[in-house]
C-alpha beads as a LAMMPS data file, in Angstrom:
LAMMPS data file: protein, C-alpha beads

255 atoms
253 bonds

1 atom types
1 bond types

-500.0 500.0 xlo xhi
-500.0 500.0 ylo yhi
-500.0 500.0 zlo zhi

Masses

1 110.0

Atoms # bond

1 1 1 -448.761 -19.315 -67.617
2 1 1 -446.025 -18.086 -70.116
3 1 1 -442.864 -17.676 -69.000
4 1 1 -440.882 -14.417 -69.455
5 1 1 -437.275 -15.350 -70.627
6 1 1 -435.452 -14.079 -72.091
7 1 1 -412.210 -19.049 -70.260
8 1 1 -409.813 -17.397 -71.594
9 1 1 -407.766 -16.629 -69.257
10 1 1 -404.041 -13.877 -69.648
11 1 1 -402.172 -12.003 -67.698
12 1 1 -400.823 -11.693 -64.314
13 1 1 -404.816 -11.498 -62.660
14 1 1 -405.821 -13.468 -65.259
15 1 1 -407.834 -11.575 -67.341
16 1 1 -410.979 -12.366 -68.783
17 1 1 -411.691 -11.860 -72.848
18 1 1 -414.905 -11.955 -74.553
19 1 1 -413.429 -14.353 -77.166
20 1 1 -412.275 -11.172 -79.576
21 1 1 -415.420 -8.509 -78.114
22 1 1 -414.064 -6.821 -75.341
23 1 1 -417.491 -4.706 -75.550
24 1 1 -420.082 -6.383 -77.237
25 1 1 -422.869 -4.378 -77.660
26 1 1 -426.267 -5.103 -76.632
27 1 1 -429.206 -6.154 -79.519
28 1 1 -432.300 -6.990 -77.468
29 1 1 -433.260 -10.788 -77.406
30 1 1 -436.602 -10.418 -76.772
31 1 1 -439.708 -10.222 -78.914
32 1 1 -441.319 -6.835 -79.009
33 1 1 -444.038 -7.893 -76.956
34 1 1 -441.982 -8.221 -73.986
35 1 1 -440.127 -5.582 -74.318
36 1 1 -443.538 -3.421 -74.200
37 1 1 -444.620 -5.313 -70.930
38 1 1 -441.090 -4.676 -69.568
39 1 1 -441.154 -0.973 -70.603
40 1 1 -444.638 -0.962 -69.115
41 1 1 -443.753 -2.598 -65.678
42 1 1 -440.634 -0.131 -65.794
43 1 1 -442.801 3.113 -65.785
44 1 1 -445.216 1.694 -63.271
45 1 1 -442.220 1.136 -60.858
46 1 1 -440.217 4.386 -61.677
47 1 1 -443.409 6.232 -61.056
48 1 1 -444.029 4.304 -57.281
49 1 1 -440.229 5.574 -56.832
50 1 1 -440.542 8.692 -57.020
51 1 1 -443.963 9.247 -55.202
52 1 1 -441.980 7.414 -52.573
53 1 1 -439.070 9.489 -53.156
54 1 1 -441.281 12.655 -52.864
55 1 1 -441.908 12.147 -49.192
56 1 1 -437.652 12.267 -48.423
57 1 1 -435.282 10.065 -46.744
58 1 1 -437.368 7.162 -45.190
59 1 1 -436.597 4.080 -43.159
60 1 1 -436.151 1.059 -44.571
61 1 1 -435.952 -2.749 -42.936
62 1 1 -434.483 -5.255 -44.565
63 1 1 -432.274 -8.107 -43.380
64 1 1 -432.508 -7.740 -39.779
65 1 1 -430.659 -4.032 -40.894
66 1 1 -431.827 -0.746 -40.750
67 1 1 -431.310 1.517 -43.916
68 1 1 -432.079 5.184 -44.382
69 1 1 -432.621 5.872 -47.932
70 1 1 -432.721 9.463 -49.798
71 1 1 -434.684 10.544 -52.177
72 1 1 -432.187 10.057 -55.104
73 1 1 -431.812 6.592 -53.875
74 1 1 -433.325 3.409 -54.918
75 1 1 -434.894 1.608 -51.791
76 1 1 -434.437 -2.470 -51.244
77 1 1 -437.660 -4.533 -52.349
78 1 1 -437.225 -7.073 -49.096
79 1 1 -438.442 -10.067 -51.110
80 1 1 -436.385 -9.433 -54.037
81 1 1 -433.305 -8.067 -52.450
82 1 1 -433.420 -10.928 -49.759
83 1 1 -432.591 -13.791 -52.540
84 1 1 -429.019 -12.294 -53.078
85 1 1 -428.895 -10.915 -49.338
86 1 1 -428.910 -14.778 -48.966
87 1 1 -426.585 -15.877 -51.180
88 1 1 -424.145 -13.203 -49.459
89 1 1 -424.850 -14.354 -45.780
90 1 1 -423.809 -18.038 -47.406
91 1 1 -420.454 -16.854 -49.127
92 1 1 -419.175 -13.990 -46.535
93 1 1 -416.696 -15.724 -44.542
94 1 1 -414.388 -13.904 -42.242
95 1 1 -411.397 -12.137 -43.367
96 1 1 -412.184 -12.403 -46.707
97 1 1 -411.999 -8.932 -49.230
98 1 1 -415.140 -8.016 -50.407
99 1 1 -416.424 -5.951 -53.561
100 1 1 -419.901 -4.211 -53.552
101 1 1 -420.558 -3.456 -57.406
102 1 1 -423.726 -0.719 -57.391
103 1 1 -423.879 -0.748 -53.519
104 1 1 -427.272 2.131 -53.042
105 1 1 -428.079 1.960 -49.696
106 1 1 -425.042 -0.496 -48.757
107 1 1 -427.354 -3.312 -47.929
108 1 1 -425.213 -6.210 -49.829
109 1 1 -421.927 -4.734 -48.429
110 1 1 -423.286 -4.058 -45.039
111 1 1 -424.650 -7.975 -44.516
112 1 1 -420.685 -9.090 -45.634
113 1 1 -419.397 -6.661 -43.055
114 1 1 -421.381 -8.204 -40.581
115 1 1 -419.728 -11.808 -41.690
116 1 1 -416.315 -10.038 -40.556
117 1 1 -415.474 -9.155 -44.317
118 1 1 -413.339 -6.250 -45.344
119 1 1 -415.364 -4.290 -47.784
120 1 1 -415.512 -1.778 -50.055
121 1 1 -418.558 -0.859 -51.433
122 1 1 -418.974 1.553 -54.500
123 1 1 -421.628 3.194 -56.413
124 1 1 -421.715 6.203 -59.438
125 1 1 -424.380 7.329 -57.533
126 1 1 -422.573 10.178 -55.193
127 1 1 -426.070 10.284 -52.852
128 1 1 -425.780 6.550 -52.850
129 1 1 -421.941 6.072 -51.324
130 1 1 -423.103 8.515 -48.511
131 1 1 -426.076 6.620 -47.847
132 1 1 -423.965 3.332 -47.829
133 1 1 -421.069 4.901 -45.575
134 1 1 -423.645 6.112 -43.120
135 1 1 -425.914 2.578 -42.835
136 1 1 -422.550 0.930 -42.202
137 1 1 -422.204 2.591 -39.460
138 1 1 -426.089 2.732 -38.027
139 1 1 -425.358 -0.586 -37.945
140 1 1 -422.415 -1.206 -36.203
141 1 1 -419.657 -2.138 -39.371
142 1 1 -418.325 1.292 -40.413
143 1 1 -415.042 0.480 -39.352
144 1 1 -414.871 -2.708 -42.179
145 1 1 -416.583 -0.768 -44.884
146 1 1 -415.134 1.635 -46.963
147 1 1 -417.340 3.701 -49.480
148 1 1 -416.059 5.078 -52.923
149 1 1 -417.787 6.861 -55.805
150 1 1 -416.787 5.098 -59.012
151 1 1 -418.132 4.083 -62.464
152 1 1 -417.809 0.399 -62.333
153 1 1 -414.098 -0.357 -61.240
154 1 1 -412.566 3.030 -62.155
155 1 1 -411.684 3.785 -58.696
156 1 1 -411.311 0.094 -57.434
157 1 1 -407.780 -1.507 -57.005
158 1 1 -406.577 -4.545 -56.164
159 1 1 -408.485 -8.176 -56.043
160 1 1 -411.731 -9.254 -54.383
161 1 1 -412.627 -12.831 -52.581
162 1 1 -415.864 -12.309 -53.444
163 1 1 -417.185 -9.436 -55.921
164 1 1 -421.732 -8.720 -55.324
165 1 1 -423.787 -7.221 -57.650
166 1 1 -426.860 -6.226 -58.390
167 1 1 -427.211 -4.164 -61.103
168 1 1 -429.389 -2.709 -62.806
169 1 1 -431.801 -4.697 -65.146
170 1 1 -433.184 -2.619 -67.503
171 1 1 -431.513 -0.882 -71.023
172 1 1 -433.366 1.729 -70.936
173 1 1 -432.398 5.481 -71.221
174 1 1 -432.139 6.930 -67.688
175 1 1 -434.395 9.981 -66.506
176 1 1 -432.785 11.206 -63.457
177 1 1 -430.211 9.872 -60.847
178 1 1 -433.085 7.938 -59.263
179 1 1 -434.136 6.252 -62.372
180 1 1 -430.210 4.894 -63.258
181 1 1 -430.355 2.506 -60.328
182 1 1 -432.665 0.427 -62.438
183 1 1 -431.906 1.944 -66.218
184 1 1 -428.382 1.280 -67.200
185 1 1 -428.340 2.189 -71.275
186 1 1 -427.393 -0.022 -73.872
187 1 1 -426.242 -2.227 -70.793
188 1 1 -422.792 0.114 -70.523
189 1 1 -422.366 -0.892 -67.234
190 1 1 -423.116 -4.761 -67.249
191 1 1 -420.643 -4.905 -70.523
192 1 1 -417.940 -3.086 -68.704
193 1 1 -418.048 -4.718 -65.761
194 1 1 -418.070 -8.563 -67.542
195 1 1 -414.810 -7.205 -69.491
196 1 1 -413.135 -6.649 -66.283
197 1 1 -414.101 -9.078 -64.078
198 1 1 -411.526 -11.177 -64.349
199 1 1 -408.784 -8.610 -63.545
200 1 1 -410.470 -7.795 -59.992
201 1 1 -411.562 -11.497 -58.806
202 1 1 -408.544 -13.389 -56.674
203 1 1 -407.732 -17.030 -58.240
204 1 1 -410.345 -18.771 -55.807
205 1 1 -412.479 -15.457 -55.889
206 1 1 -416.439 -15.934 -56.150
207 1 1 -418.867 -13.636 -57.671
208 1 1 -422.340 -13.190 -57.089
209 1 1 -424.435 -11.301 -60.088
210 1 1 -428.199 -10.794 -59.361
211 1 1 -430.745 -10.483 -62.464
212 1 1 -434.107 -11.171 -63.560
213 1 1 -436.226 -11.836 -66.684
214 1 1 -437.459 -8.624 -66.202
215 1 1 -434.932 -7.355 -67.710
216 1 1 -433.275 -9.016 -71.074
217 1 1 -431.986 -12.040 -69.183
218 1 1 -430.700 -13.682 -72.406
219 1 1 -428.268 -10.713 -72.908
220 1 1 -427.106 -11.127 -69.268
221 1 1 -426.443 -14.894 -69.822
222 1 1 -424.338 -14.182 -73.054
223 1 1 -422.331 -12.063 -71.049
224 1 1 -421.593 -14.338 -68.615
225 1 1 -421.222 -17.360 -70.892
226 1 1 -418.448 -15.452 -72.658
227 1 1 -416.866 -14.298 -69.423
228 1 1 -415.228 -17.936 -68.932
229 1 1 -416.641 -18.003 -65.722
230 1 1 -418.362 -21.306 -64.682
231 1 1 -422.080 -20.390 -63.756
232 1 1 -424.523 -21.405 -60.891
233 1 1 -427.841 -20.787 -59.507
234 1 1 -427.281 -20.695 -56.226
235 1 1 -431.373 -19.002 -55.219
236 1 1 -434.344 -17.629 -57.489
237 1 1 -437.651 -16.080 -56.761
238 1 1 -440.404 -16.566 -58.799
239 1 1 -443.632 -14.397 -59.227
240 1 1 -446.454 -13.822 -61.837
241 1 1 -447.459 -10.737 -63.061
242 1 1 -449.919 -10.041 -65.695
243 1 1 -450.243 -13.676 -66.541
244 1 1 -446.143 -13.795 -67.025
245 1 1 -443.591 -16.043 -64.288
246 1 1 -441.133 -13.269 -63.755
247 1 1 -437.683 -14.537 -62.499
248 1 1 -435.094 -13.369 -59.948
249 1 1 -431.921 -15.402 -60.108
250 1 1 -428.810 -15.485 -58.044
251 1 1 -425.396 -16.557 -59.699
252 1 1 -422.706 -17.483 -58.415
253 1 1 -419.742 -17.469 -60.512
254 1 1 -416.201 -18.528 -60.414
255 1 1 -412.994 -19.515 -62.079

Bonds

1 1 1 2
2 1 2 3
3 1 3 4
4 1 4 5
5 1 5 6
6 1 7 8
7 1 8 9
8 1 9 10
9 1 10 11
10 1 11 12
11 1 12 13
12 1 13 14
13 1 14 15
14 1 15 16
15 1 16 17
16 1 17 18
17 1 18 19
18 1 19 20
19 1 20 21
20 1 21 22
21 1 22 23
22 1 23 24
23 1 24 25
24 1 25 26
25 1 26 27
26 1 27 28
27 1 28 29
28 1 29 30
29 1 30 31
30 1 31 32
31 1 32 33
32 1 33 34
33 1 34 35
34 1 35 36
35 1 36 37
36 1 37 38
37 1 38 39
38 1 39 40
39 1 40 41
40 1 41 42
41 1 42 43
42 1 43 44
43 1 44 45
44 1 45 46
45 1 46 47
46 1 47 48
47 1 48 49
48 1 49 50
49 1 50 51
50 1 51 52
51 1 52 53
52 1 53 54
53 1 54 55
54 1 55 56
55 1 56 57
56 1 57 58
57 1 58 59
58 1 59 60
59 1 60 61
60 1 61 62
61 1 62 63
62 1 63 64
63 1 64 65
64 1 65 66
65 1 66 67
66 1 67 68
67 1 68 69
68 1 69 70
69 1 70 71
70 1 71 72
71 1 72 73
72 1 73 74
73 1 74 75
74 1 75 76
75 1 76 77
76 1 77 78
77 1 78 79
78 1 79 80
79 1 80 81
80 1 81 82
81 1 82 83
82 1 83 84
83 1 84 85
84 1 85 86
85 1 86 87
86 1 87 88
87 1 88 89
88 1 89 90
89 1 90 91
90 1 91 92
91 1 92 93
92 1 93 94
93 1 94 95
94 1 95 96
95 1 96 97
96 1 97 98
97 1 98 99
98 1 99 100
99 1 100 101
100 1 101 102
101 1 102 103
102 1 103 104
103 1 104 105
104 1 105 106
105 1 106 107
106 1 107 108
107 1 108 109
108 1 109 110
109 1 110 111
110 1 111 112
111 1 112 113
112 1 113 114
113 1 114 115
114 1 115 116
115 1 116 117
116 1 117 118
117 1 118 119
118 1 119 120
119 1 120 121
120 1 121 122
121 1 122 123
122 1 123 124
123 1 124 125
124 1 125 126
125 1 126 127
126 1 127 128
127 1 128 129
128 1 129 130
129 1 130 131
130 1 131 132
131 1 132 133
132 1 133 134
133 1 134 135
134 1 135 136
135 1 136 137
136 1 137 138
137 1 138 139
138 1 139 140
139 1 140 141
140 1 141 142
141 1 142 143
142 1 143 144
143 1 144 145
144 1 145 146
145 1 146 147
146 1 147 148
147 1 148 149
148 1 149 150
149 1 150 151
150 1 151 152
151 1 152 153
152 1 153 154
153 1 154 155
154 1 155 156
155 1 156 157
156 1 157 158
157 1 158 159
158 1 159 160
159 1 160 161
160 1 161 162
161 1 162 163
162 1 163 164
163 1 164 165
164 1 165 166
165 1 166 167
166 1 167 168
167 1 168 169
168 1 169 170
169 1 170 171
170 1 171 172
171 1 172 173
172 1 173 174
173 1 174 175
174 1 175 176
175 1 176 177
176 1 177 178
177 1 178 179
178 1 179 180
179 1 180 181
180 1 181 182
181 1 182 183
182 1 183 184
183 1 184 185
184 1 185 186
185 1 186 187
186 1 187 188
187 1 188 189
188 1 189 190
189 1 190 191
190 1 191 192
191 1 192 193
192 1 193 194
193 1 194 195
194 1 195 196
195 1 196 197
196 1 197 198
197 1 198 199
198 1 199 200
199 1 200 201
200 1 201 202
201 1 202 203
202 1 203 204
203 1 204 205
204 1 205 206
205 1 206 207
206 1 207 208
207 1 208 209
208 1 209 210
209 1 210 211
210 1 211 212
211 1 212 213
212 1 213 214
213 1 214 215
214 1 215 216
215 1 216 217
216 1 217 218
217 1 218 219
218 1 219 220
219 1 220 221
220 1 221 222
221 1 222 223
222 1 223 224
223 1 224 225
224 1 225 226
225 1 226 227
226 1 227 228
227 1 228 229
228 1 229 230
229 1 230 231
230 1 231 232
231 1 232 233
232 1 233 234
233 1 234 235
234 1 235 236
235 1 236 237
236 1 237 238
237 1 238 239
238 1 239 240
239 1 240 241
240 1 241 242
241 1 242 243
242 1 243 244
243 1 244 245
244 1 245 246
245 1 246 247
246 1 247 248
247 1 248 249
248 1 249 250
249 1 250 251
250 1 251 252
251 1 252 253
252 1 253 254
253 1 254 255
């Protein structure tokens, strides 16, 4: 079975610097060959989305919550999303400020709620920060979540004890609103958000980054090596497909 891979520190938050790249750019490390599977895998799943899209909002369990997800939103996939739903029941302590980078349905921010965290959860996606706003509430947190449409941290202020996300794996050029939660091009979005980590996370902050080797892994490691943030697995999934061991990792990073 193959497997399918792929601190500087300024300022008054203590900003983080890609060593002289605030933006790197991304150059796929992958061979071709896996970058056809992964395109292949893509469309397979983009086309289940939106047959499962076509039927409206639907009801979705995960995590002991209950999540109702429109059509221009991407739904959880319980055994994937419960590897970082883990790693947030494990870091969510009371009290503390919480950032939800790429929130869709809320679940992530919702399960830190529940730990007595302040949150704010945020999402480009405008569909997706109503859908978040209104699970909070189904179940039983909307009074410690606060949702916000914003492109990474454009409308985020201040400093986070712990900063989740999830984003999306693949480079790809998106389709359609429903087809960015998993497409983010040229990895905008995942370069951004390593730039300006550093200047949202408090001193003893934590954050937890979710990815997987289907998507270009190797990129997403670079980023994080040259964010001068110390890195850990905290939980992984494993699974084959088509003969490959496909990878889900949780991170935790810090300081």
């Amino acid at each position: 079975m193959a497997t399918f891979f792929g601190n500087i520190t300024t300022g008054r938050h203590r900003s983080l610097t890609f060593l002289g790249m605030s933006d790197p750019q991304h150059v796929p490390q992958l061979p071709q060959e896996e970058t056809d599977l992964i395109r292949a895998w893509h469309e397979l799943g983009y086309e289940t989305a939106r047959q499962e899209a076509a039927n409206g909002e639907r009801l979705v369990r995960c995590l002991g919550l209950d999540l109702m997800v429109p059509p221009e939103v991407l739904a959880p996939a319980p055994a994937v999303a419960e590897v970082l739903g883990r790693a947030v029941l494990s870091e969510a302590k009371r009290g503390r400020r919480v950032l939800d980078l790429g929130t869709g349905c809320g679940i992530n921010g919702i399960l830190a709620a529940g730990r007595g965290c302040e949150v704010v959860a945020v999402d480009i996606n405008p569909h997706a920060v109503a859908a978040a706003a209104a699970n909070a509430v189904r179940n039983g947190v909307g009074e410690r979540f606060r949702a916000l449409e914003s492109d990474v941290f454009s409308a985020v202020e201040g400093t986070f004890d712990l900063i989740v996300c999830s984003p999306p794996f693949r480079w790809f050029t998106p389709r359609d609103q429903l087809e960015a939660a998993t497409t983010d091009e040229g990895y905008r979005m995942l370069r951004n958000m390593f730039a300006s980590i550093g200047d949202h996370l408090a001193p003893q902050g934590r954050f937890l980054f979710f990815f997987g080797s289907s998507g270009d892994l190797a990129f997403a490691r670079t980023l994080m090596d040259r964010s001068g943030l110390r890195r850990t697995v905290v939980d992984r999934l494993e699974r084959e497909r088509d003969g490959r061991l496909v990878e889900y990792i949780a991170y935790r990073l810090s300081r």
